[in-house]
N, C-alpha and C positions, 0 to 999 in steps of 0.2 A: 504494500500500500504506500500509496506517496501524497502531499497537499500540496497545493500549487495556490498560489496567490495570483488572479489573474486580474489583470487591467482588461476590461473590456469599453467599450462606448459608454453603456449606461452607468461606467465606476465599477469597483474591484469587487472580485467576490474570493472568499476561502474552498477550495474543491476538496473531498478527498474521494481519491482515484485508486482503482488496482490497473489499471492501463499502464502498458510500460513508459508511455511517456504522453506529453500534453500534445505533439504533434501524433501521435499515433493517429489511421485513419478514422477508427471507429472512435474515437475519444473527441477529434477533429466534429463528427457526423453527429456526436449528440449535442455540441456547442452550438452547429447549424440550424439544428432547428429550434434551439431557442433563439434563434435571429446574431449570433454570435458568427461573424466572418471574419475579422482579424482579431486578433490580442497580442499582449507584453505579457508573459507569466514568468513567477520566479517560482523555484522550490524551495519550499519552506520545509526547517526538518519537523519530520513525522513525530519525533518525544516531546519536542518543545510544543508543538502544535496539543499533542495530546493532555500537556500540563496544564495550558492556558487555559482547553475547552473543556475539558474534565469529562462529565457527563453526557452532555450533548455529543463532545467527540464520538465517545463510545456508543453510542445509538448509532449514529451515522457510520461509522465503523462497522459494526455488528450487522447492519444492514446491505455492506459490500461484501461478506464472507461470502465464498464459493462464485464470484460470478466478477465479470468484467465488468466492471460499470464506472459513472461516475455522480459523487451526492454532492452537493452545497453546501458548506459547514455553517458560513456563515455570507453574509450579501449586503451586511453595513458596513460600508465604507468606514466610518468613524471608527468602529467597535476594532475593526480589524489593524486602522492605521495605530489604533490607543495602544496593540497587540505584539506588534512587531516594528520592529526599527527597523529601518531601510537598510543601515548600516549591517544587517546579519542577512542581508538578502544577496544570493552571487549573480551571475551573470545572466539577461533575459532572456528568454526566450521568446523568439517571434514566430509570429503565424500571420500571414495575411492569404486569405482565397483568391485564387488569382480568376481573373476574370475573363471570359473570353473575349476574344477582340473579336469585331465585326468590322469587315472590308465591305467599302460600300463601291460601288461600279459608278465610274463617272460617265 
């Protein structure tokens, strides 16, 4: 299991994942249809993650055992930035959907 901290359009959200990683395709395919085409995500570590959330973590946890998925830990900006310091976050990762080009005939 891993948490990613993602920057999306509408502000950050806390994830926790069993997906090997946030660009994974099907990890990529569930953020789609919540209307999510690019982001900035960091990984955030999974003990620290689980000290700060306590309870909630482990619900949301417990509910990714046995299956690929991915849950929403938390989706307050405020709560999340009060949580972690930028300063323990590494390097981003990006994703943007690329988009198909259209050639138009003159």
């Amino acid at each position: 299991m891993r948490a990613y901290l993602i920057f999306t359009g509408s502000g950050p959200i806390l994830v926790l994942t069993t997906f090997p990683s946030v660009t994974d395709p099907r990890f990529v395919e569930k953020l789609k249809a919540k209307g999510i085409k690019k982001f900035l995500a960091y990984e955030v570590p999974l003990e620290r993650t689980k000290q700060l959330y306590g309870a909630p973590f482990e619900v949301v946890a417990a509910d990714l055992v046995g299956r690929e998925d991915v849950r929403v830990l938390d989706f307050n900006g405020h709560h999340i930035f009060a949580n972690f310091s930028l300063k323990e976050l590494g390097e981003a990762i990006h994703y943007e959907e690329e988009e198909a080009s259209v050639s138009r005939k003159s």
